[in-house]
matplotlib code that plots the C-alpha trace (Angstrom):
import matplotlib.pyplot as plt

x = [-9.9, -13.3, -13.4, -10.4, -12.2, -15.1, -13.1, -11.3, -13.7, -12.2, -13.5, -11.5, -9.5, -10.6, -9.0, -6.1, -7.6, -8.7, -12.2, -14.1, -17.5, -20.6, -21.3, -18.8, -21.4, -24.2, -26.7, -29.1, -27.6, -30.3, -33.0, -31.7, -32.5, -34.9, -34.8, -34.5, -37.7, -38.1, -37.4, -38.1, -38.4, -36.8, -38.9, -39.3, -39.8, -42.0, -40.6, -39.4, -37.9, -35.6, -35.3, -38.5, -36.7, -33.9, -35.6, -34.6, -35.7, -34.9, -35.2, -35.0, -33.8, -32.7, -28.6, -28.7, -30.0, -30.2, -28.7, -30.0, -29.7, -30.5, -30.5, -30.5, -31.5, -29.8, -31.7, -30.5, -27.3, -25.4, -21.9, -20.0, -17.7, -17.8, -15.0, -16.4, -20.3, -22.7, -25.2, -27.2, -27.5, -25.7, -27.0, -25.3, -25.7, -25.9, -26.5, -27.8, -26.2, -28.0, -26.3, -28.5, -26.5, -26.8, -26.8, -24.4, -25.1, -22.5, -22.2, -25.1, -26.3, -25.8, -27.2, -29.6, -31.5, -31.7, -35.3, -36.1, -33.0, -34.1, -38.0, -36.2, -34.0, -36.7, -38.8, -36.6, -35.1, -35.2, -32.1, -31.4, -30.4, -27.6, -24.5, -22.1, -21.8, -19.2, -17.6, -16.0, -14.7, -15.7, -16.3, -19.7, -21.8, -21.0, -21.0, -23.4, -25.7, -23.5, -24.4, -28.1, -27.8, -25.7, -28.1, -31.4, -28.3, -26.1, -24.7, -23.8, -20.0, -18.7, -16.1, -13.6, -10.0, -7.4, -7.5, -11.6, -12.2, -9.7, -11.4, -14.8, -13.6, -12.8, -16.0, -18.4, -19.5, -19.2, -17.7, -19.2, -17.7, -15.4, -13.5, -10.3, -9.6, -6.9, -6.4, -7.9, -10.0, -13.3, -16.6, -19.2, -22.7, -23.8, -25.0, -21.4, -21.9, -18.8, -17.2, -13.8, -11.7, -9.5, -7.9, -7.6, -5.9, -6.4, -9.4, -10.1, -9.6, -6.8, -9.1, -11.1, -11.5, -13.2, -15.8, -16.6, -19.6, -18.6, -21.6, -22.9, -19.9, -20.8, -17.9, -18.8, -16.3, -17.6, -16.0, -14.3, -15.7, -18.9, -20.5, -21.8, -25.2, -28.8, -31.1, -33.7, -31.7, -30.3, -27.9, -26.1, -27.8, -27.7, -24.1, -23.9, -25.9, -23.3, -20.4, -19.4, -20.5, -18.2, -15.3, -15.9, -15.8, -12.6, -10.7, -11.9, -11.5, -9.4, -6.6, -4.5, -4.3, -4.0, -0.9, -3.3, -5.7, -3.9, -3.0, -6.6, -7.2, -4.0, -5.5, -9.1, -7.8, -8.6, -12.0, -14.9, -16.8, -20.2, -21.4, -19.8, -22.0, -20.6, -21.4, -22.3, -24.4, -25.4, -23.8, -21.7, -23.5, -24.2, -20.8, -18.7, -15.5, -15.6, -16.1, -13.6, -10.8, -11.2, -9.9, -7.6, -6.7, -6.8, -4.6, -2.1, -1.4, -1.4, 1.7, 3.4, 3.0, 4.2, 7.1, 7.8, 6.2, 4.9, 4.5, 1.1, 1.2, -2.0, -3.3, -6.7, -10.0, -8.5, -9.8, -10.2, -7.0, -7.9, -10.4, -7.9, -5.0, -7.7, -7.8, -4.0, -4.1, -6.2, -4.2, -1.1, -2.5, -3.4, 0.1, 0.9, 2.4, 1.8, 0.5, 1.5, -1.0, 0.3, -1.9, 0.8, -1.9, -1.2, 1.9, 4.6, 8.3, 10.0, 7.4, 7.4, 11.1, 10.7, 7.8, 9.7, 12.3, 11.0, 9.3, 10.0, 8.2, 6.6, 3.2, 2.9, -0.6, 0.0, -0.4, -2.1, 0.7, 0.7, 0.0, 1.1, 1.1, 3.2, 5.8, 6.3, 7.9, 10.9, 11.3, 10.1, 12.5, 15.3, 14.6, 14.7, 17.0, 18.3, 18.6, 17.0, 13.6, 10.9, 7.8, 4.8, 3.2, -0.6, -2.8, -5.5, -7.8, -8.2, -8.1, -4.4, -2.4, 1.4, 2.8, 3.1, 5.9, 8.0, 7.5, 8.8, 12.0, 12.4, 12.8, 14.9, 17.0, 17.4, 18.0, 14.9, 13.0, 9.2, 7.6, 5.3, 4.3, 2.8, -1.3, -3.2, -7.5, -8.4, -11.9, -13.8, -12.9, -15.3, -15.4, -12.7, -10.6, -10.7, -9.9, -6.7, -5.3, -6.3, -4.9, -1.5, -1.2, -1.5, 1.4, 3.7, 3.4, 3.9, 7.2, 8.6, 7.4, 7.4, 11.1, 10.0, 6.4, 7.9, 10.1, 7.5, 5.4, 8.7, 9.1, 5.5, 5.3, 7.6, 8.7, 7.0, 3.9, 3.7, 3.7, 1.3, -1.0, -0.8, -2.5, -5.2, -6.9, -9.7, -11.0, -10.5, -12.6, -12.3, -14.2, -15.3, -17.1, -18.1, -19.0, -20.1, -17.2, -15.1, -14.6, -12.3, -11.1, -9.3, -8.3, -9.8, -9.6, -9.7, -13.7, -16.2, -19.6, -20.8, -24.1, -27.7, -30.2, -29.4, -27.0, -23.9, -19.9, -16.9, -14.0, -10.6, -9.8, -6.0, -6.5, -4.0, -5.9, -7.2, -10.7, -11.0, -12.6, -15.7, -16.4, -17.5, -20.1, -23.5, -21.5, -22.3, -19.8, -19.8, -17.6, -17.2, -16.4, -13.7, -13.7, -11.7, -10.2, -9.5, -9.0, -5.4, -6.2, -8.0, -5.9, -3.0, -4.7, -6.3, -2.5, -0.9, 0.1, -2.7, -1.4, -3.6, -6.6, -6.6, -9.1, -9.0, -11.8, -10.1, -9.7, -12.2, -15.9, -18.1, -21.3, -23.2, -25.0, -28.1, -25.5, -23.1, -20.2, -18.9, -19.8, -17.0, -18.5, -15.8, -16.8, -18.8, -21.2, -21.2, -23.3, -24.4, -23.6, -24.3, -21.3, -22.7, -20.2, -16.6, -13.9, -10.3, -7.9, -4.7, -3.5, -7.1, -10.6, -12.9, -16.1, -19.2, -21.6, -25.4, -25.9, -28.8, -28.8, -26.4, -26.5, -24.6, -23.4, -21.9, -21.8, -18.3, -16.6, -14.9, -11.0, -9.2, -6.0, -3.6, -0.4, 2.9, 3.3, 0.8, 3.0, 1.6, -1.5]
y = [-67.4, -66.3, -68.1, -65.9, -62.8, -63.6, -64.4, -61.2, -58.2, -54.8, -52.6, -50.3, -49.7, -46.5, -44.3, -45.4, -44.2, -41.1, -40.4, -38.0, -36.9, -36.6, -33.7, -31.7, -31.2, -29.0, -29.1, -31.2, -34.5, -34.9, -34.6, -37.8, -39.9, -42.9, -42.0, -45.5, -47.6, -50.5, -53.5, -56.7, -59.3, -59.2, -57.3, -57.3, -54.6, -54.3, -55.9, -54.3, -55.0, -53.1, -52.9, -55.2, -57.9, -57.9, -58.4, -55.5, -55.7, -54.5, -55.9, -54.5, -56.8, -56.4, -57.1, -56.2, -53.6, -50.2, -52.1, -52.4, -53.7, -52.7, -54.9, -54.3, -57.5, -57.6, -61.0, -61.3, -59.4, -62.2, -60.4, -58.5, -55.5, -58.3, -60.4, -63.3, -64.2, -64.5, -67.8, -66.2, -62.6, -60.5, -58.0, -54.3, -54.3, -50.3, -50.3, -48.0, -47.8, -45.9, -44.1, -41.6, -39.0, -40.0, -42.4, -43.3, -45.1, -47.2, -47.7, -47.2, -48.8, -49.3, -46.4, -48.7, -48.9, -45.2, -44.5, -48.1, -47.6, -44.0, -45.3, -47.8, -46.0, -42.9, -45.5, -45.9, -42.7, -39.2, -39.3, -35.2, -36.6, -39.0, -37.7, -39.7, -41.5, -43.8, -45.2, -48.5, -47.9, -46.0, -48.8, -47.5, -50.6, -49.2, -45.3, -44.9, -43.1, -41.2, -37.9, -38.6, -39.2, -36.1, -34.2, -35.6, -35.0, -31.8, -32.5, -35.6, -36.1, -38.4, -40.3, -43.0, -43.4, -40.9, -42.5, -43.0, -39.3, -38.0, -40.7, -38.8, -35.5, -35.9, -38.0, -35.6, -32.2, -30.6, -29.8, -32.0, -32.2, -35.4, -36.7, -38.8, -41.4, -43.7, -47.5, -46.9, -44.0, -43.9, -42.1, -41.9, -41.9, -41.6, -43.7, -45.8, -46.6, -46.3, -46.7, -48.1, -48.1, -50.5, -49.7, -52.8, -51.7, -54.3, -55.9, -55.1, -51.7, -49.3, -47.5, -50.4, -50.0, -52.0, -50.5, -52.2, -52.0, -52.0, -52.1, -55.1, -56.4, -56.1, -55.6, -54.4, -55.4, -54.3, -56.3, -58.8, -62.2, -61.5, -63.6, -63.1, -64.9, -63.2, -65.1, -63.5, -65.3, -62.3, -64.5, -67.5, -70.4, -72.4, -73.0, -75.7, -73.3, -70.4, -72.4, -72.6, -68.9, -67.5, -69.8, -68.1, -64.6, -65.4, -66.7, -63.9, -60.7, -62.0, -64.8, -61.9, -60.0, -62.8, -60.9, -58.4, -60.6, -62.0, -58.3, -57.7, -60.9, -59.8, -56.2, -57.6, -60.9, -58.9, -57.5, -59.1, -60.0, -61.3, -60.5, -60.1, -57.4, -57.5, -55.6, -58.8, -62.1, -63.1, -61.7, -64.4, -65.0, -68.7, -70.2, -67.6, -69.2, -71.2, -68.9, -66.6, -69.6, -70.7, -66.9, -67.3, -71.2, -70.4, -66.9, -68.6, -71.7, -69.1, -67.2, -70.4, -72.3, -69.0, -70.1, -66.6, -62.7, -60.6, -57.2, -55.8, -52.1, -50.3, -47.1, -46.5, -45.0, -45.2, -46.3, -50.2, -50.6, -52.1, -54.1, -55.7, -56.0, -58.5, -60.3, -60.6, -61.1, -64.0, -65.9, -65.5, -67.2, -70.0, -70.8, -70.4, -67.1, -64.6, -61.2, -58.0, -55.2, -51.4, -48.7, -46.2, -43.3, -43.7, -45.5, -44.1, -44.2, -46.4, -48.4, -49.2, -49.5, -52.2, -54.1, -53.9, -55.2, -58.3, -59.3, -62.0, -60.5, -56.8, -56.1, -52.6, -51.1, -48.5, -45.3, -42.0, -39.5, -37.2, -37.1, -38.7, -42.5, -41.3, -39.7, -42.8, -44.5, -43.3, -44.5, -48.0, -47.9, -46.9, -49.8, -53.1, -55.4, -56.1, -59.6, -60.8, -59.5, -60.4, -57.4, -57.4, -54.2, -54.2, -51.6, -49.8, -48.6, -45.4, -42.8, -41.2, -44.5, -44.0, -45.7, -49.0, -49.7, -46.3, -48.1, -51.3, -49.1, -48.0, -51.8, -53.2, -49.8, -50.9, -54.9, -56.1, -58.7, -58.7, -61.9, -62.2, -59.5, -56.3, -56.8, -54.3, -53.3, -52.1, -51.4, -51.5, -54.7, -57.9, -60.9, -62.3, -59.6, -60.3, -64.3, -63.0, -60.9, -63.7, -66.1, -64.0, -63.7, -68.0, -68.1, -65.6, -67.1, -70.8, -69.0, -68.4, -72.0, -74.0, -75.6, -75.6, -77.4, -80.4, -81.3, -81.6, -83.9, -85.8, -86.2, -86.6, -90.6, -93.1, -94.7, -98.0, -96.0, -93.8, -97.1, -98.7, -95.6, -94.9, -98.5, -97.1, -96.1, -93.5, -92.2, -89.0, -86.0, -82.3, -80.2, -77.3, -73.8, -70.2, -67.1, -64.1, -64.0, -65.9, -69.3, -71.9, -75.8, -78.5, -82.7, -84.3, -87.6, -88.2, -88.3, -91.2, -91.5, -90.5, -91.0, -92.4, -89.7, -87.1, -88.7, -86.9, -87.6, -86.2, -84.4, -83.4, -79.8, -78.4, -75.3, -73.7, -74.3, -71.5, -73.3, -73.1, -70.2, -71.0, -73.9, -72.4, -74.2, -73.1, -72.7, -75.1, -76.9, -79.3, -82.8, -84.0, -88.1, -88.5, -91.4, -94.6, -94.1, -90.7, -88.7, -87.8, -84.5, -83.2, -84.3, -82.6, -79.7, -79.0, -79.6, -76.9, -74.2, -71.6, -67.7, -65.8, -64.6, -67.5, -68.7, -72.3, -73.4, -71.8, -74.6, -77.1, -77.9, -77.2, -76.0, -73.8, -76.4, -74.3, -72.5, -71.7, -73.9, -75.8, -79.4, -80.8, -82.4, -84.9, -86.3, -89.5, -88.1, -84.9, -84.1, -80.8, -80.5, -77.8, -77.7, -78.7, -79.0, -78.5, -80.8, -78.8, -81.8, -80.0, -79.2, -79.4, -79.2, -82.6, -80.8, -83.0, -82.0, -83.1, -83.5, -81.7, -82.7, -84.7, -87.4, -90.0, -88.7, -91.2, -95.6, -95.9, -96.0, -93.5, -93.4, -95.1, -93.5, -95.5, -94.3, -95.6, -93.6, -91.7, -88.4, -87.7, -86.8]
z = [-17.0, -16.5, -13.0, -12.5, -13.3, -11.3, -8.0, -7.2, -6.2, -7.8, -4.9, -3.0, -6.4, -6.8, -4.7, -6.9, -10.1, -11.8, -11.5, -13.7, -12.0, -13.4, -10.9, -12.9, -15.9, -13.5, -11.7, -14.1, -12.8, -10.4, -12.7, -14.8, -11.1, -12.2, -15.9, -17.1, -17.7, -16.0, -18.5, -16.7, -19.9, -23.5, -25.5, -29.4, -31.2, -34.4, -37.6, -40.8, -43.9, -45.3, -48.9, -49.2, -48.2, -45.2, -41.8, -39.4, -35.9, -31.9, -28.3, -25.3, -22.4, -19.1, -18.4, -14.3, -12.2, -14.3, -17.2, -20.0, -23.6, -27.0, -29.2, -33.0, -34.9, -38.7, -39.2, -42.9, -42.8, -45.5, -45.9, -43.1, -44.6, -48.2, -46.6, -44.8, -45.1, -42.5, -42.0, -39.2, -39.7, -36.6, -33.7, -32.8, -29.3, -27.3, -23.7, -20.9, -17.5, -15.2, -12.0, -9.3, -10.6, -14.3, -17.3, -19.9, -23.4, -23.9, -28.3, -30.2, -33.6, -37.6, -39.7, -41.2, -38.0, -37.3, -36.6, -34.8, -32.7, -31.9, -31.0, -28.4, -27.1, -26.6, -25.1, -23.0, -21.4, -22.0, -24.7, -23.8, -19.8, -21.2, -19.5, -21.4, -24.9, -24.3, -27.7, -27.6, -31.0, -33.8, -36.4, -38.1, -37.2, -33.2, -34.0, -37.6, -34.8, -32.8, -34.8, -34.3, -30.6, -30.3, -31.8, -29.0, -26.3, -27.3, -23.7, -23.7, -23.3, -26.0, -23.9, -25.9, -26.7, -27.6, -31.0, -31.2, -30.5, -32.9, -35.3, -34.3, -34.5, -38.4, -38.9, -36.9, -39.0, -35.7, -32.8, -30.0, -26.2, -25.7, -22.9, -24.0, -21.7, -20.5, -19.1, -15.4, -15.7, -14.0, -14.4, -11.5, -12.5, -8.6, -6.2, -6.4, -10.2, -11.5, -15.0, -15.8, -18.5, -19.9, -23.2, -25.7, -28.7, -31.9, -30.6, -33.7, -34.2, -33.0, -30.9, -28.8, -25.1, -22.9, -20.0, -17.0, -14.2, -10.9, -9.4, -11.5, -13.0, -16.5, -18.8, -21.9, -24.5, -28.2, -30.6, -28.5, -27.4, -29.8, -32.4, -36.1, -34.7, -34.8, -32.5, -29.9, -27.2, -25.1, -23.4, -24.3, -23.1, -26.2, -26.4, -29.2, -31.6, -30.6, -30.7, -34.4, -34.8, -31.6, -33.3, -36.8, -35.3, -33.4, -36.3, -38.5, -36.3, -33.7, -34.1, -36.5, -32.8, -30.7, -28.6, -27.9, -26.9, -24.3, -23.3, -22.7, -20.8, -18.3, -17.8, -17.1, -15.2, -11.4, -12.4, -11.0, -14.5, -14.4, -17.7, -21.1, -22.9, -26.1, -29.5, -31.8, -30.6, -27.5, -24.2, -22.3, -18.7, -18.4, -20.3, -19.0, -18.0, -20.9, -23.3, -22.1, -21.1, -25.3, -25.8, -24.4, -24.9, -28.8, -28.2, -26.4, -28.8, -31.6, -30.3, -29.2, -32.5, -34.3, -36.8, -37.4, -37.2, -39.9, -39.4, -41.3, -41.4, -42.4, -42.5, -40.5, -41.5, -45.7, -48.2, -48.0, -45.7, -42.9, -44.4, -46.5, -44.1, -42.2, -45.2, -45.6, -41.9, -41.4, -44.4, -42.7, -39.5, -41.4, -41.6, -37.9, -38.3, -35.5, -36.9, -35.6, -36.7, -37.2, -37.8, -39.5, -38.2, -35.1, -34.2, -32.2, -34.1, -32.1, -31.5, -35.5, -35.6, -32.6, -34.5, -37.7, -36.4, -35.0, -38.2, -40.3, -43.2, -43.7, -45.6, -46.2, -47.3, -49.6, -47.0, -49.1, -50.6, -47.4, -43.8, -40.7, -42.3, -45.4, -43.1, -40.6, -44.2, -43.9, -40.1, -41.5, -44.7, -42.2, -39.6, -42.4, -42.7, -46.0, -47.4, -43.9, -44.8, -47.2, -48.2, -49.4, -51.0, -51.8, -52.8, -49.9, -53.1, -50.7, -54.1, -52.9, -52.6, -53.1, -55.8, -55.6, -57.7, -56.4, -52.7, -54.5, -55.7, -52.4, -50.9, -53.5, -53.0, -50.0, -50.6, -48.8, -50.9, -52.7, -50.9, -54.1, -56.7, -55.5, -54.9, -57.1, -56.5, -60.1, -58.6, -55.5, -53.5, -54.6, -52.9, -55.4, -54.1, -50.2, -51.6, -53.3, -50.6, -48.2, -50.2, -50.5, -46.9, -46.9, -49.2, -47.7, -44.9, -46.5, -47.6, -44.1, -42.5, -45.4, -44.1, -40.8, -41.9, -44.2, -41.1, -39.0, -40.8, -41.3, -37.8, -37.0, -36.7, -36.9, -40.6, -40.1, -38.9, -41.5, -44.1, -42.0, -41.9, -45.6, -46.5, -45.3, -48.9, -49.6, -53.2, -55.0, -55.2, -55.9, -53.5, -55.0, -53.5, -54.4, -52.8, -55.1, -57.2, -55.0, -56.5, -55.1, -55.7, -54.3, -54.8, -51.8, -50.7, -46.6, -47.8, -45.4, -45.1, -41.6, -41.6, -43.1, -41.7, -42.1, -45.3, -44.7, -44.7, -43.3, -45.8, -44.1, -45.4, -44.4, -42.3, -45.0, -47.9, -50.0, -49.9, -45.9, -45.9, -48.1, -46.1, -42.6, -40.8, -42.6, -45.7, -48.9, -51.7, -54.5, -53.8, -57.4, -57.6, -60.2, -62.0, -62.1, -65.4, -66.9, -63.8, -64.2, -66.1, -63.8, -60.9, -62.1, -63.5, -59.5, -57.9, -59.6, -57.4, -58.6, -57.9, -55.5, -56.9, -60.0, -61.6, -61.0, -63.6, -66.3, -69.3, -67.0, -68.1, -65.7, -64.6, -61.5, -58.9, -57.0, -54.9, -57.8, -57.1, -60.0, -60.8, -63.2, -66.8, -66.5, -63.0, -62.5, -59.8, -57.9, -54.6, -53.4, -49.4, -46.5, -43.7, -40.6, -38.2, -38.2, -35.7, -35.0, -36.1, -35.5, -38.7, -40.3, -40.2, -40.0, -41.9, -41.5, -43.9, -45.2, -48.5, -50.0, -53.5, -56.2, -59.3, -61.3, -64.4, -66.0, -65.4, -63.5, -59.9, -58.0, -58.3, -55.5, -54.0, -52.9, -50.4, -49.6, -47.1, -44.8, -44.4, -47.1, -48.9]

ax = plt.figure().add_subplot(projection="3d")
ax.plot(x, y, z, "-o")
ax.set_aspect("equal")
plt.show()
């Protein structure tokens, strides 16, 4: 895809488009000619810690002729937005294009690097000659410092998406001047530097648009095709170390939108991309095509493996909405359901009534009591299709919710059926609250593939095979993890030894299982040896089918290892292991991991398990 992107030149495209001129803004232009210092290495900035403790840090690096980057460095960022942890901090990533005529700052930074993002970016230019803010989207890691920039540039033109300026406009105090744009738009910053727009909707907010160079064909995408991974490594040359990271990132933020993934790779395909400068990470230069091509490899098999669709209606820039439709989102995808994301702020009637209509399945984020999202309900109650459709209502925790159980009413009014019970937030959202709206997502969407699932495996290998396969023995374990006050469990027992130095073995993990998610590459568990004789209580107590959200410890002894996951009193030996690597299998993950720590307990032998056949666990 990226060889693709690279081929095709995308000049003499712009007599077709609609250009808005930096000349229009005055006279000053030519004053901003050669405002940019010349940056001809990365550069660190001075270290800080912020709150005694967390590493904050910038670089400035070159990106192309009158291209800049700065980088932000959130070295021991642990937690992004609570739901999914970090291993190697992350980077917020602004850059300067410069033009003869004049310069845009494309994204800025987090709050919590306001004055060392201001020093760099003062050392840099004279802030008050930036012509144009451009906001890729308005999350506040991208756009915390939009307000301070405005105020060093009170002429700057904030230029963004319909959506990201009316997000602005609310979050500003005041009036500032903006320019919405559209797919194709250009700005000219002189001297045949010019800006286009392409608009990529759900990559991962509403209001993302991509911006590209057409001078040095850097296309700088934000959210998309970054990576959770501090490092001062400007590009990404070391691709095993970025690998695991770019894959987490993807699977988090971007499989629940793989349709508008592949959108964004169609509109892009003809654009002459040398660089990916994107808002998290590394930017993609040397590992381009590949990079790009498992974007869309990964986007693609998501829609074509989809058993069914689920619409997840959410209400943007409310309370903890969007935040925990992700959550709900990625669970679904672990169950090779394709996710259809819709912002209720923003979407057009019949577009819901279209995506409503496709679905399989609706999850409905309780909108507040008034305003646009709360009047699109009725067009969504009037599109459903009763007995044919299963809902799922869960709380947004956004202070004005609508009643959860008068939107219930409303569906079984209307004959449409509750997928699972109604999801409540009695308090602000923990990590044990991401894990049960994730894990709700994973069994509604078990619900509508479930038939579809046992009759693949069934059809997966041949009977004599499968008896053949399922002599192959292994022993039984239960993995166990925790994150904050996430906690999670599960029986195990496709566990090997891999290797002697570093001492390390391999566990297969189902890419449904609730547990997945705490055991990321970087990530740490507990694998608990159960023993030969005696292990049936706590085999059958770790099958049951444990609600979203349970505690699965409750009624088991057991105590914290050093990372706080639970090492069972009635096991025989227990080790304490780091995820090193991860293998896609399919239908799981091979998760090689070192172990760190561990002891016998008790005198006895593992439990062997013993199949008759191996479609099966």
């Amino acid at each position: 895809m990226a060889a693709a992107l690279a081929r095709c030149p995308a000049a003499g495209r712009a007599s077709s488009r609609r250009a808005v001129r930096a000349a229009a803004h005055g006279g000053a232009a030519k004053n901003r000619i050669g405002a940019l210092a010349a940056v001809d290495e990365p550069q660190l900035g001075e270290l800080t810690l912020e709150g005694g403790e967390r590493r904050l840090q910038t670089q400035v690096a070159p990106v192309a002729p009158g291209v800049t980057a700065i980088r932000s460095l959130d070295w021991d960022r642990s937690r992004f937005d609570i739901e999914f942890g970090l291993q190697e901090g992350t980077t917020y990533n602004s850059y300067i294009v410069e033009g003869t005529d004049g310069i845009a700052l494309v994204d800025c930074s987090h709050a919590k690097f306001h004055d060392l993002y201001l020093d760099a970016l003062k050392g840099l230019i004279d802030v008050s000659k930036i012509t144009y803010l451009v906001v890729s989207h308005t999350e506040p890691d991208h756009s915390g410092l939009v307000p301070a920039v405005l105020e060093l540039a009170p002429d700057a033109v904030v230029v963004g998406s319909k959506v990201s300026i009316s997000f602005l406009s609310e979050l500003m105090n005041k009036p500032f001047e903006s320019r919405a744009v559209k797919g194709g738009d250009v700005i000219d910053l002189g001297g045949g530097r010019e800006l286009e727009f392409v608009m990529a909707p759900n990559l991962h907010w509403p209001d993302s648009m991509f911006t590209y160079d057409r001078v040095s064909g850097v296309m700088f995408t934000c959210d998309a095709f970054g990576s959770h991974y501090c490092t001062e490594d400007v590009f990404d040359a070391e691709l095993p170390a970025l690998e695991p990271h770019f894959r987490f990132y993807y699977d988090c933020l971007m499989k629940p939108n793989a349709r508008s993934v592949l959108t964004a790779l169609r509109k892009t395909k003809d654009l002459n991309v040398t660089t990916i400068a994107n808002g998290h990470g590394p930017l993609l230069r040397y590992n381009l095509e590949e990079l790009v091509g498992k974007y869309a490899s990964w986007s693609d098999d998501a829609v074509k493996k989809a058993k069914a669709l689920v619409a997840v209606l959410y209400v943007s820039d409310y309370g903890f909405s969007d935040r925990l439709s992700q959550a709900i989102a990625r669970g679904l995808t672990k169950t090779d359901v394709e996710i259809e994301m819709v912002d209720l702020n923003f979407v057009g009637t019949q577009e819901l009534v279209e995506a409503v209509g496709r679905a399989a399945a609706v999850v409905l984020m309780t909108p507040p009591r008034s305003g646009p999202a709360a009047e699109r309900c009725s067009a969504l109650f009037a599109s459903l299709k009763p007995k044919k459709q299963k809902v799922l209502v869960a709380e947004s925790y956004g202070g004005d919710d609508e009643p959860v159980d008068a939107l219930m009413r409303q569906f079984v009014d209307i004959g449409v059926e509750a997928a699972t019970d109604p999801l409540r937030v009695r308090d602000t959202p923990t990590e044990g609250t991401y894990q049960t709206y994730e894990e709700t997502g994973t069994d509604v969407g078990q619900l509508l593939t479930q038939k579809d699932a046992i009759q693949k495996k069934k059809n997966a290998m041949a009977p004599e095979l499968a008896k053949a396969l399922g002599r192959v023995s292994g022993g039984l374990y239960v993995v166990t993890a925790a994150r904050g006050t996430a906690r999670s469990a599960m029986i195990a027992s496709w566990v090997a030894q891999a290797s002697f130095e570093p001492l390390g073995f391999t566990v297969s993990v189902a890419k449904d299982r609730a547990i997945e998610s705490l055991m990321q590459v970087g990530d740490t568990f507990v694998l608990n040896c159960l023993p030969e004789g005696g292990y049936a209580p706590l085999m059958k107590h770790f099958l049951k089918r444990f609600p979203p959200g349970a505690d699965r410890f409750e009624g088991v002894d057991w105590a914290p290892a050093t990372d706080g996951s639970p090492v069972l009193a009635d096991a025989v030996a227990h080790m304490e292991c780091r995820v090193v690597s991860r293998m896609d299998a399919e239908d799981h993950w091979v998760t090689y991991a070192e172990v760190t720590g561990g002891s016998v307990t008790r005198d006895g032998r593992t439990a062997a398990h013993h199949r008759k056949v191996a479609s099966y666990y």
